[in-house]
C-alpha positions as CSV (number, residue, x, y, z in Angstrom):
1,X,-29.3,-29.2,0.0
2,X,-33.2,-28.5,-0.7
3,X,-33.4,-28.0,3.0
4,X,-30.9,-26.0,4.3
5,X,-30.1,-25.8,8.2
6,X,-30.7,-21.9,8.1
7,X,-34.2,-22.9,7.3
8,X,-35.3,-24.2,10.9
9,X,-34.1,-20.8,12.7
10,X,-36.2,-17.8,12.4
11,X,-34.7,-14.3,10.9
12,X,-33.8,-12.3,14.0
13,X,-34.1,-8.1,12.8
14,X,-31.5,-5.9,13.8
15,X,-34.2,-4.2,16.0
16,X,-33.8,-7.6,18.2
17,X,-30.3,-7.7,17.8
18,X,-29.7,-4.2,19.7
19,X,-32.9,-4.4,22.2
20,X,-31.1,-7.8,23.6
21,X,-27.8,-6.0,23.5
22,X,-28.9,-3.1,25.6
23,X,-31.0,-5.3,28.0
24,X,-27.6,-7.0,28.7
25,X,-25.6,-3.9,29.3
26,X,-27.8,-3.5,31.9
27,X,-28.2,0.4,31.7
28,X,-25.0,0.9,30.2
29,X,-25.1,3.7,27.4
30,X,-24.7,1.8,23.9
31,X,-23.0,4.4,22.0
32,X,-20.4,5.1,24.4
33,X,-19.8,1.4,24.8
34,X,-20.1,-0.6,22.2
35,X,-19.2,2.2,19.5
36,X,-15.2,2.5,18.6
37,X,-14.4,5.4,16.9
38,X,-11.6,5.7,14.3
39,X,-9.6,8.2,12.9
40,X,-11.1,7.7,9.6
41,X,-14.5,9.2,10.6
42,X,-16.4,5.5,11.2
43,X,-18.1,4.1,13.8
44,X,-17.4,0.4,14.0
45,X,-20.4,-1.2,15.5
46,X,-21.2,-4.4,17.7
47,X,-23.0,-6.2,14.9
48,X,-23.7,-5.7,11.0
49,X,-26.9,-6.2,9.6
50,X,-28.7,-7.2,6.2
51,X,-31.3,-4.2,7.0
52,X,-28.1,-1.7,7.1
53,X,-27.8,-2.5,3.2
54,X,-29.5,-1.8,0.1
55,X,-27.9,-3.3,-2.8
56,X,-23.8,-3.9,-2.7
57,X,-21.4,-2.8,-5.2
58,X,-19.3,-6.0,-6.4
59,X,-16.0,-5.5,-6.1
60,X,-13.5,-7.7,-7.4
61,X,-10.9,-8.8,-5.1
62,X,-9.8,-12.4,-6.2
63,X,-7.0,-14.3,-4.4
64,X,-6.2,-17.2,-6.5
65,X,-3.7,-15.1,-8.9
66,X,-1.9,-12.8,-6.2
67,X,2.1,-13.5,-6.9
68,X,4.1,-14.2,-4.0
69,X,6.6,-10.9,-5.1
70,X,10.2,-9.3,-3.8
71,X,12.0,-6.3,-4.0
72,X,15.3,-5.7,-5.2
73,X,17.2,-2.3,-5.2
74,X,19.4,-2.7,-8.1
75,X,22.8,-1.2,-7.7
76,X,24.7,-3.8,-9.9
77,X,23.7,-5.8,-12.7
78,X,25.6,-9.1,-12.2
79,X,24.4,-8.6,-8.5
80,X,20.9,-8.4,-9.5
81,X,21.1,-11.3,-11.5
82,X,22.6,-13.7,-9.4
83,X,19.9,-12.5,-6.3
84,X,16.9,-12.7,-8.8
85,X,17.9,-16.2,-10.0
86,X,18.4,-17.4,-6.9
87,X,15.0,-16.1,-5.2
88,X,13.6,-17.3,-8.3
89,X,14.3,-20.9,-6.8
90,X,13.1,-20.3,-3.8
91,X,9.9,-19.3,-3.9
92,X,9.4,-15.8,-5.3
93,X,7.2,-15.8,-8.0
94,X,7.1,-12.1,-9.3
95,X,9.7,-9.2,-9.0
96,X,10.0,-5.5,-8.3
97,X,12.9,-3.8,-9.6
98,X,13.7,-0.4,-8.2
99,X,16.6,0.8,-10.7
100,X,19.0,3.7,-9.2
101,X,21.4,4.4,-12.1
102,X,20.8,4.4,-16.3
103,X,24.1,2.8,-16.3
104,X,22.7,0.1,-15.5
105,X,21.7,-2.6,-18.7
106,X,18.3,-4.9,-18.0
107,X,19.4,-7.2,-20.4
108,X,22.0,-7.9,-18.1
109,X,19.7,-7.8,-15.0
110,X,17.6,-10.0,-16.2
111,X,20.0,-12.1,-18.6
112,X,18.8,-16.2,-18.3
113,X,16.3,-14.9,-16.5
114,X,12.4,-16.6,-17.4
115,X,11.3,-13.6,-18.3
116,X,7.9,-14.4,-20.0
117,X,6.4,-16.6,-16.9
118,X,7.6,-14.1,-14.2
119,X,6.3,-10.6,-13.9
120,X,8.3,-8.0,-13.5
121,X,7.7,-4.8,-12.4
122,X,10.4,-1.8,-12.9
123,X,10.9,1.3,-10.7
124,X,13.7,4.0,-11.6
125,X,15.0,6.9,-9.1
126,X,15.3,8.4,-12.3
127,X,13.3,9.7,-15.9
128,X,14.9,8.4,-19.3
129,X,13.1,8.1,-22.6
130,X,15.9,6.3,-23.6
131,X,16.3,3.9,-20.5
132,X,12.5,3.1,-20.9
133,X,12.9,2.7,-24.2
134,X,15.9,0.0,-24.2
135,X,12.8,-1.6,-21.5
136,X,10.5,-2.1,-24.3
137,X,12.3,-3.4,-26.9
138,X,13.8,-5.7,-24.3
139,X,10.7,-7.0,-23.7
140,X,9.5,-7.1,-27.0
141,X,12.3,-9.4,-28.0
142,X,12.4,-11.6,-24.8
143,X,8.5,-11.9,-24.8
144,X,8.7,-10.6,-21.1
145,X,6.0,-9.7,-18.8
146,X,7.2,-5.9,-18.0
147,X,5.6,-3.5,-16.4
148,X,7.2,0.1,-15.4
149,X,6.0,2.7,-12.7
150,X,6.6,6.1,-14.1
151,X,5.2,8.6,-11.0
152,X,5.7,12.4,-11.5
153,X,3.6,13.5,-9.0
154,X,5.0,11.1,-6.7
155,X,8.3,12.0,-7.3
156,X,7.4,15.6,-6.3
157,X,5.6,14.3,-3.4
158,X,8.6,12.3,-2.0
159,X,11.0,14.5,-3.5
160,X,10.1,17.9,-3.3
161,X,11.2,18.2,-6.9
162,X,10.1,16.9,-10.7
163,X,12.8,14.9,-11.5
164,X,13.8,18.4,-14.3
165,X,11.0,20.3,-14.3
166,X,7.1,20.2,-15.4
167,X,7.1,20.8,-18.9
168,X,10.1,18.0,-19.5
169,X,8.8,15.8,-17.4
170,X,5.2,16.0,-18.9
171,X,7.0,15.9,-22.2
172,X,9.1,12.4,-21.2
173,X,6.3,10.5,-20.0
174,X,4.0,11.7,-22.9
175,X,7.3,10.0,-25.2
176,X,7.0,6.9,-22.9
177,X,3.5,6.7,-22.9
178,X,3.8,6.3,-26.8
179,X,5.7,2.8,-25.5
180,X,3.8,-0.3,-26.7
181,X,5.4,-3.5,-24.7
182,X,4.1,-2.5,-21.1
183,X,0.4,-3.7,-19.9
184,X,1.0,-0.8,-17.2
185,X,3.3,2.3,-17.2
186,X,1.7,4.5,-14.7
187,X,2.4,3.8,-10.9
188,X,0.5,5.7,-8.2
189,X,2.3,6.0,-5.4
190,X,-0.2,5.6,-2.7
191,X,2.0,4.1,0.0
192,X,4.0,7.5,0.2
193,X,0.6,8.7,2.0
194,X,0.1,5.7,4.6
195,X,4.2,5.7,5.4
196,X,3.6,10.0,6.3
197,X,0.8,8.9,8.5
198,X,-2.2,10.0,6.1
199,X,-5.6,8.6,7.1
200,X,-7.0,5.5,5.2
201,X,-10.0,8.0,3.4
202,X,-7.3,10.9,2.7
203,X,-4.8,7.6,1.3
204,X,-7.8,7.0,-0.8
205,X,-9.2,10.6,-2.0
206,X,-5.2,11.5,-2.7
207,X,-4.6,8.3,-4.6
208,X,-7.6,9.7,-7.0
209,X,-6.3,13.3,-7.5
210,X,-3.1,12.1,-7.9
211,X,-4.2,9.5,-10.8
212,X,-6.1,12.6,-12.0
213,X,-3.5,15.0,-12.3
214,X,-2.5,11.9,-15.1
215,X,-5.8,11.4,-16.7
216,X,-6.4,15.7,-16.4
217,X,-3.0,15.9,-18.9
218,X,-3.0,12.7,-20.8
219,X,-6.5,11.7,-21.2
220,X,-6.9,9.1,-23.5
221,X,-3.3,8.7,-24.1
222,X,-2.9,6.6,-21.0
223,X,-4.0,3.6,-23.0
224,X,-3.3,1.0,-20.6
225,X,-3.7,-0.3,-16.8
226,X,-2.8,2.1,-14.3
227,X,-0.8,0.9,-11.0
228,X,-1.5,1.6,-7.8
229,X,1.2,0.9,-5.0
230,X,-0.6,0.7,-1.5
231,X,1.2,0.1,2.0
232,X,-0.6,-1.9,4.4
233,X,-1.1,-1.0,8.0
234,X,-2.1,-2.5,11.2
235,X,-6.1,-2.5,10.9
236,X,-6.3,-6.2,9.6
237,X,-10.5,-5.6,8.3
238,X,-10.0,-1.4,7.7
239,X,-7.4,-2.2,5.0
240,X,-9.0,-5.2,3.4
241,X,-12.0,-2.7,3.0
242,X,-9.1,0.1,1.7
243,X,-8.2,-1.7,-0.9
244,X,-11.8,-3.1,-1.9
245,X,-12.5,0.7,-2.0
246,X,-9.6,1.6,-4.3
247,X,-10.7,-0.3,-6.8
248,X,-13.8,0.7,-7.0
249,X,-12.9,4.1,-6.6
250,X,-10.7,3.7,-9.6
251,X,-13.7,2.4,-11.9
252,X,-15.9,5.1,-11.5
253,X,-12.9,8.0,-12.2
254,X,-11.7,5.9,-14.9
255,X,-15.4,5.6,-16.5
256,X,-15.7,9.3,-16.8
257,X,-12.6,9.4,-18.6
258,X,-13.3,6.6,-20.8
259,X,-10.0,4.4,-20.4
260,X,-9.3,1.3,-19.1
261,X,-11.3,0.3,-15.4
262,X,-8.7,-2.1,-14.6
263,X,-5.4,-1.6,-12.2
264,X,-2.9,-3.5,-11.2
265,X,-2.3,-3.1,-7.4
266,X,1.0,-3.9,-6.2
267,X,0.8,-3.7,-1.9
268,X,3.4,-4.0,0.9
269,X,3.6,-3.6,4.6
270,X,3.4,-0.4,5.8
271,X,6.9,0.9,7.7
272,X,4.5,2.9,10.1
273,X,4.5,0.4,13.3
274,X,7.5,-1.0,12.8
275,X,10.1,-1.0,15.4
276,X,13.8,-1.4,15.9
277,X,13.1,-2.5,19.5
278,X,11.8,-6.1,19.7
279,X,12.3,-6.2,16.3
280,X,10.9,-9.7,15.8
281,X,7.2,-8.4,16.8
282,X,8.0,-6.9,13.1
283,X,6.8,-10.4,11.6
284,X,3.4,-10.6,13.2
285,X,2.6,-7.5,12.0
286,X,3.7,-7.9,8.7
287,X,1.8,-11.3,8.2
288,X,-1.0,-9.8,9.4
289,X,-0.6,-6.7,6.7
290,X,0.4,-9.2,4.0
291,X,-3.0,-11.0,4.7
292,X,-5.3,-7.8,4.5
293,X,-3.0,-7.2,1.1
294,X,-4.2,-11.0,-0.3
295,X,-8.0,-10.6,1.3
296,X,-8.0,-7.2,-0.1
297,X,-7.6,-8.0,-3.7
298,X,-3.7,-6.9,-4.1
299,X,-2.7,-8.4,-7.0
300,X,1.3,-8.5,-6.1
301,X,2.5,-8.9,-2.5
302,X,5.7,-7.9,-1.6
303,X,7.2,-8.4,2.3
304,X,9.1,-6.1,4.7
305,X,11.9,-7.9,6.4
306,X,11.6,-7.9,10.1
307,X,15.1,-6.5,9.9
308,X,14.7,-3.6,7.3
309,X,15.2,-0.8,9.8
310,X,18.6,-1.6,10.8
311,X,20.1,-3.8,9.0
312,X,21.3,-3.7,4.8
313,X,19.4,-6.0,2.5
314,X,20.6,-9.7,4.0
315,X,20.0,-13.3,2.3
316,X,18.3,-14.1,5.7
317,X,15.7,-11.4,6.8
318,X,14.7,-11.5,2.6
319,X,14.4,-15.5,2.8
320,X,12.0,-15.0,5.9
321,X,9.9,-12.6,4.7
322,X,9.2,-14.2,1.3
323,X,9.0,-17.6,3.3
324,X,6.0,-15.6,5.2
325,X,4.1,-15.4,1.9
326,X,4.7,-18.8,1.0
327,X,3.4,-19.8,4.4
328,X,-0.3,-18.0,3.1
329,X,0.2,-19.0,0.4
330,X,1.2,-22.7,0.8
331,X,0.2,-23.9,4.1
332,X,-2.6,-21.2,4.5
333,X,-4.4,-21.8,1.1
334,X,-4.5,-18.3,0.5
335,X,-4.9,-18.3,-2.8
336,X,-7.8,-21.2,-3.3
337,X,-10.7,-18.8,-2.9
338,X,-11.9,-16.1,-5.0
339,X,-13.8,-12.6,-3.7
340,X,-13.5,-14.8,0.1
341,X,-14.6,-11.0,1.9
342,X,-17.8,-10.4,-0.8
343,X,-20.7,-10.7,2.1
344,X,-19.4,-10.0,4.9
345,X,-21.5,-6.9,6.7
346,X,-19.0,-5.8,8.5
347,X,-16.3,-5.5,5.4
348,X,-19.1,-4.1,3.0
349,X,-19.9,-1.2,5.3
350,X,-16.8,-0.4,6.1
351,X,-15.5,-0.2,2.1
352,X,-18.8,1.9,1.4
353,X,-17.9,4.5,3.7
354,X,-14.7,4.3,3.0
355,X,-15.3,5.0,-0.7
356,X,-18.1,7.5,0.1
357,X,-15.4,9.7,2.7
358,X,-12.6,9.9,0.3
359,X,-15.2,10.5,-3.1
360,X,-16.3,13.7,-0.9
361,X,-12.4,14.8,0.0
362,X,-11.5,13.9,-3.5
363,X,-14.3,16.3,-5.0
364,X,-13.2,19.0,-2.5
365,X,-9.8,18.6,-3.8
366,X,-10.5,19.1,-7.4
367,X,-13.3,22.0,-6.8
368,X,-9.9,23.7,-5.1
369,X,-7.9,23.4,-7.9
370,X,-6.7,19.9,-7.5
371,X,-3.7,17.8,-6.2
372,X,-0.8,19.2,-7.6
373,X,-2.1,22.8,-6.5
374,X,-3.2,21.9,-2.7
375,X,0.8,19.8,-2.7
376,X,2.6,23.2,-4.3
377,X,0.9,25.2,-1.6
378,X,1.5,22.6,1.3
379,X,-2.1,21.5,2.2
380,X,-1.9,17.6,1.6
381,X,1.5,18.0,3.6
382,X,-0.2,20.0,6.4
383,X,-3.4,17.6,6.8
384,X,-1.4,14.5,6.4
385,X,0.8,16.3,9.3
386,X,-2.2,17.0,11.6
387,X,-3.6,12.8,11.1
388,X,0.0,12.2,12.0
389,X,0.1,13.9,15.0
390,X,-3.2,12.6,16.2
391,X,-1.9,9.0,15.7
392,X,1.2,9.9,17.5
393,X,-0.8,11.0,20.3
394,X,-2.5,8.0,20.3
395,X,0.7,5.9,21.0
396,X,2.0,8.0,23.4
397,X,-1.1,7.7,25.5
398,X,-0.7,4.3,25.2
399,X,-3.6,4.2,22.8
400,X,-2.5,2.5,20.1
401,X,-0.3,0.0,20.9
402,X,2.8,-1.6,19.8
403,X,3.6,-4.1,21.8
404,X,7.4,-4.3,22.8
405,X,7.8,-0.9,22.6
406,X,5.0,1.5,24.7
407,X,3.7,-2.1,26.2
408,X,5.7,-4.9,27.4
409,X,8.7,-3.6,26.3
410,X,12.0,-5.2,27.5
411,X,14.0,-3.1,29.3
412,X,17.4,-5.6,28.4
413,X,17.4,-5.3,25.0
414,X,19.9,-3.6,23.2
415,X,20.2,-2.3,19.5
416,X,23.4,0.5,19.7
417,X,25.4,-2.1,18.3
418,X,23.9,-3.9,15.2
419,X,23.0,-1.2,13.4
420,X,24.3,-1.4,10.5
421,X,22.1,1.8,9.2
422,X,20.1,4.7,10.5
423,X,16.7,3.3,11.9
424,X,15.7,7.0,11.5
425,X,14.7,9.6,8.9
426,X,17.9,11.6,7.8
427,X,16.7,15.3,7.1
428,X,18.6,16.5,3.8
429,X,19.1,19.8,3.1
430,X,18.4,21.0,-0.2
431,X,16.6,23.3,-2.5
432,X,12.8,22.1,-2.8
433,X,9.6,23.5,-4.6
434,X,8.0,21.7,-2.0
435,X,7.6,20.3,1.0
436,X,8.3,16.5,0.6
437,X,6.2,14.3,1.9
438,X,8.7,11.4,4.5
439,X,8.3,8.9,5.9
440,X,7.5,8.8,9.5
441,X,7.4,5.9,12.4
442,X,5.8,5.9,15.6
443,X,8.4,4.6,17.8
444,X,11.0,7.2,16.8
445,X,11.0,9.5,20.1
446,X,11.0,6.0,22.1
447,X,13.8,4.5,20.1
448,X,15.8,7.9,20.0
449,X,15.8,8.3,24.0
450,X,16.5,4.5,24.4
451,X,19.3,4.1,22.1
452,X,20.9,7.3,24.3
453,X,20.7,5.3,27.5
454,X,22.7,2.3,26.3
């Protein structure tokens, strides 16, 4: 349209905006207000302005090609197999393997499996040459669209240990590396930080050390996409803007290094707010997460089952989830609109400081050595413990809210009975270079003195 209906209204300045915004507060002090302040460090504001912005970084985040994606724990092949096939019915269109033993075959797992139109992403508790190596020329002669998530550092992270040691670790993955069937063979492990209780800017300045311990070692070796797998939390537009600012982030380290400025970002729902108590709250919050994942730009979505705290992986809580995806995908059009946050105000300021905040603690990182040495000498673990315990605070002021649990929570329900595994995090003893970074839930203390009372 040559006149467009934006055309008969004046421009109102952001000057107008806030003197009419103060006139109706009616002597009311604006900051303390109107202003909400966040544990990142960012002021969200009443209203976002054109003035507020000089000119945007584009960020890509398109939707139309996210893949509606589950996860399997492989234990046995034939297993595998049949659950894969059958999901592969049923709507799941992508699949994350997390392998736990090298006695395990692929070509069994995936045996009659389409393996060229589905991706498939592999995960292994373990580091083989050998295993990875069987991978490749798997996929080589199926044609399949493999990807594997080799993480070191994360391993140590979550861990407290390399899976040998440094130098054979280093030397594995340099013999993996070498591997030439896999668009991606790196992982970053960035959802280690968000389950711990890490901050959104300290998820984002780690997830850029920790890639650069990589590029630091490997440099140009690392000849393809890097991976970066994100959990989602609560803050529907804060973790749209995360993941915007991840990827950005990741372009400019890659740049200076001179490989590839594309990653893959695999994301799921964060295991933070969920609870064992009212447990079916768990599915509004993780359709909420799985739609900051999509809006975000995450190019593989992968549920939590409302049920994944207390109960072993079921047919039922995994059909639900993935039917939650479908639901965005398939009812919600989810996936008809590319870069569907690119102008909005309030997104684009929130992704720049994001991006900004974590550059600055990423800098400070490296200019003290960088990640591995702050991890070995217990820093990441004591400042992701300290945003933790700020958060936890917040909940058991009744701050931040989970509803079910410290609001509305019914006082009838009862849980003692169908567990079927520990809702909690089991402390094992054993011999660590360091501290390991767990996960750890918000409604724990609650659940612990409520589970005593039944």
């Amino acid at each position: 349209m040559s006149n467009s209906l934006f055309n008969e209204f004046e421009s109102v300045f952001a000057s107008q905006w806030k003197q009419k915004i103060q006139v109706d507060l009616k002597g009311a002090d604006y900051n303390q207000t109107l202003l909400t302040a966040t544990q990142e460090g960012i002021d969200i504001t009443p209203f976002y302005h054109s003035e507020n912005f000089g000119t945007t970084t584009a960020i890509a985040t398109k939707t139309t090609n996210w893949k509606v994606t589950q996860r399997i724990v492989v234990k046995d092949a034939q297993e595998a197999n049949r659950n894969i096939k059958d999901i592969l019915t049923r709507g799941a269109e992508s699949i994350v393997l997390v392998i736990t033993s090298t006695d395990i075959s692929i070509s069994e797992i995936l045996a009659d499996v389409d393996v060229q139109g589905v991706p498939i992403h592999i995960e292994m508790t373990f580091l083989s040459v050998s295993y990875c190596t069987d991978i490749n020329a798997f996929a080589k002669t199926t044609s399949a669209s493999i990807t594997i998530g080799i993480d070191l550092v994360g391993n140590l992270a979550s861990t407290g240990n390399w899976f040998e040691s440094l130098p054979k670790d280093h030397e594995a993955l340099e013999e993996i590396l070498k591997l030439d069937a896999f668009e991606s063979t790196l992982t970053i492990h960035v959802d280690t930080y968000q389950n711990a209780g890490a901050t959104m800017v300290q998820q984002l300045a780690y997830a850029l050390s920790h890639a650069n311990e990589y590029l630091n070692h490997f440099g140009s070796k690392i000849t393809n996409k890097i991976t970066f797998h994100v959990s989602v939390g609560t803050h529907y537009f804060f973790e749209i803007a995360k993941l915007r600012a991840l990827r950005h982030l990741w372009c400019v380290l890659a740049k200076e290094y001179n490989v590839t400025q594309k990653c893959t970002i695999i994301a799921s729902p964060s295991k933070r707010n969920k609870t064992l108590y009212d447990y079916n709250v768990n599915m509004l919050r993780t359709t909420t997460e799985c739609m900051s994942a999509v809006l975000g730009g995450a190019d593989f979505v992968y549920n939590l089952p409302y049920d994944a705290l207390y109960h072993h992986e079921n047919e039922f809580g995994d059909r639900i989830s993935r039917n939650q995806l479908r639901i965005l995908k398939d009812e919600s059009y989810f996936d008809k609109t590319d870069n569907p946050t690119e102008g909005s105000y309030y997104i684009e300021s929130i992704t720049q400081q994001l991006a900004e905040k974590a550059l600055t603690l990423f800098k400070d990182i490296e200019a003290t050595g960088g990640f591995l040495k702050q991890l070995k000498e217990g820093t990441i673990q004591r400042k992701i413990k300290e945003s933790d315990a700020k958060e936890q605070a917040l909940f058991d002021d009744g701050k931040e809210i989970l509803l079910g649990t410290n609001k509305y929570p019914n006082p009838e329900d009862r849980m003692k009975d169908d567990l079927e595994i520990t809702p909690f995090a089991e402390n094992e003893v054993r011999k660590v270079l360091v501290i390991p970074i767990n996960v750890r839930r918000l409604a724990t203390k609650i659940e612990k003195e409520r589970l005593k009372k039944e």
